[in-house]
C-alpha positions in Angstrom: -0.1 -69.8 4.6 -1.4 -71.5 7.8 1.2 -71.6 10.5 1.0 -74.2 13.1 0.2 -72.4 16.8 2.1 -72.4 19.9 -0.4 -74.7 21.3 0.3 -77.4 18.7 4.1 -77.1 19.3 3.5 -77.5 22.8 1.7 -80.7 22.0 4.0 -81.8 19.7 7.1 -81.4 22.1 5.6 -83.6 24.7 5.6 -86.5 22.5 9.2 -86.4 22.8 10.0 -85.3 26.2 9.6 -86.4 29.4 7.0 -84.9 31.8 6.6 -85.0 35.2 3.9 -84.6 38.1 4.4 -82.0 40.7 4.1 -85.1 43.4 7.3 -87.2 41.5 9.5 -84.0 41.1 8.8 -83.6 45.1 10.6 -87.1 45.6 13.3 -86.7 43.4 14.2 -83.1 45.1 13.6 -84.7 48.5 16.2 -87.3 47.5 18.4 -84.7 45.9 18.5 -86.4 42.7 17.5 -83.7 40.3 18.2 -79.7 39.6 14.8 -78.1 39.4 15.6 -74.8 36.6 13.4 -72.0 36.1 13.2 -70.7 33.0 10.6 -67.4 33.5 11.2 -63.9 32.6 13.2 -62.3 35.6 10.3 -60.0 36.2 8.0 -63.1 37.0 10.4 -64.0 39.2 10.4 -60.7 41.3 6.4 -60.9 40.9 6.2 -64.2 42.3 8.8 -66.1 43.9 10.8 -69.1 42.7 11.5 -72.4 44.2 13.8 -72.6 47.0 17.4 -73.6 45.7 15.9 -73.6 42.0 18.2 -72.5 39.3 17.5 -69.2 37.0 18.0 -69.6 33.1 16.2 -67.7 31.5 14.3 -69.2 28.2 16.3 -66.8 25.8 19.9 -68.0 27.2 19.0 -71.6 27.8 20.6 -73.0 24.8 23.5 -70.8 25.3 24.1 -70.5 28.7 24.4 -74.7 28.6 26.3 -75.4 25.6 30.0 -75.3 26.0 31.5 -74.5 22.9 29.1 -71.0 23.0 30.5 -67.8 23.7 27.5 -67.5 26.8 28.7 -70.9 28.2 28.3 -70.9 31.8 30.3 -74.0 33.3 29.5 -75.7 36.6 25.7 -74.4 36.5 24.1 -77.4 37.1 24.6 -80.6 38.2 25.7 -82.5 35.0 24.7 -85.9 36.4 21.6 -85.3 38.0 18.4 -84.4 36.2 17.4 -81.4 35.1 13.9 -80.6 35.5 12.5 -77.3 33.9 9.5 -75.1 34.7 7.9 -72.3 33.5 4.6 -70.5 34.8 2.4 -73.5 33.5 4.1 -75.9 31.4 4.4 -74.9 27.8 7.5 -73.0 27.4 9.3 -75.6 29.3 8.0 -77.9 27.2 9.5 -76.5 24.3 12.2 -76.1 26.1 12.7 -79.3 27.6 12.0 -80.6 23.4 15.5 -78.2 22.8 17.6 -79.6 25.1 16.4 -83.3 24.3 17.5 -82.1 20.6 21.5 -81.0 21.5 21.6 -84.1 22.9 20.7 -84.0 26.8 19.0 -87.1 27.9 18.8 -86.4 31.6 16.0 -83.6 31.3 12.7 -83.3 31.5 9.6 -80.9 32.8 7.1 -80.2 35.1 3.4 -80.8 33.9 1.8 -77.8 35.2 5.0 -75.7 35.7 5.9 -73.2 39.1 1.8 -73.0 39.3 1.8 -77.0 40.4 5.3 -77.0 42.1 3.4 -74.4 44.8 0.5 -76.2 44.5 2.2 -79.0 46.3 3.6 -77.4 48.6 7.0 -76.4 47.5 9.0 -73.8 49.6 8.9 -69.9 47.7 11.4 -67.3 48.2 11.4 -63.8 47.0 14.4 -62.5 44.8 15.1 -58.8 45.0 15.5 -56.8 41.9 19.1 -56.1 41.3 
């Protein structure tokens, strides 16, 4: 049995997502029209930094943590009108899970090509979280 690889997923998710340069998610942050969510492991996060007034989700709770009739539902965590843009270290888990989201039904979402690695690339402000 031949399974397909995460690198073909990845592919096949951005044919029905929306992705976005590091230079275009700048504007739409600098015109405060989108949530920027990250959605590494905690431990990259105290390793490297996040993006100033980015949101945590974690990957495993994504689905979860944004759908209201779950148990994990966590109301008011983003903007529900503005769009969400999700990153990961380089761009292929948010990928897959931008390609969720667009599946429940979201339609205001979308990811970064080139993930948190292009975002500071750019010049995007990094702060330090402190492990709790």
């Amino acid at each position: 049995m031949k399974i397909k690889s995460s690198q073909e997923l990845v592919e096949e998710a951005k044919k029905h997502i929306k992705t976005l340069s590091a230079e275009s998610i700048k504007k739409l942050n600098e015109s405060n029209e989108c949530v920027l969510i990250d959605i590494r492991d905690i431990r990259e996060i105290w390793k490297e930094g996040t993006i100033k007034d980015s949101i945590h989700i974690p990957r495993g709770m994504l689905e979860f943590w944004l759908d209201p009739d779950s148990s994990y539902y966590k109301k008011g965590k983003i903007g529900e009108k503005k769009e969400m843009i999700l990153f990961c270290a380089l761009g292929f888990r948010s990928a897959l899970a931008t390609k969720t989201l667009v599946d429940m039904g979201f339609a205001n979402v979308a990811h970064v090509d080139g993930g948190f690695d292009a975002l500071k690339k750019i010049g995007f402000q990094i702060i330090q979280k402190e492990k709790r």
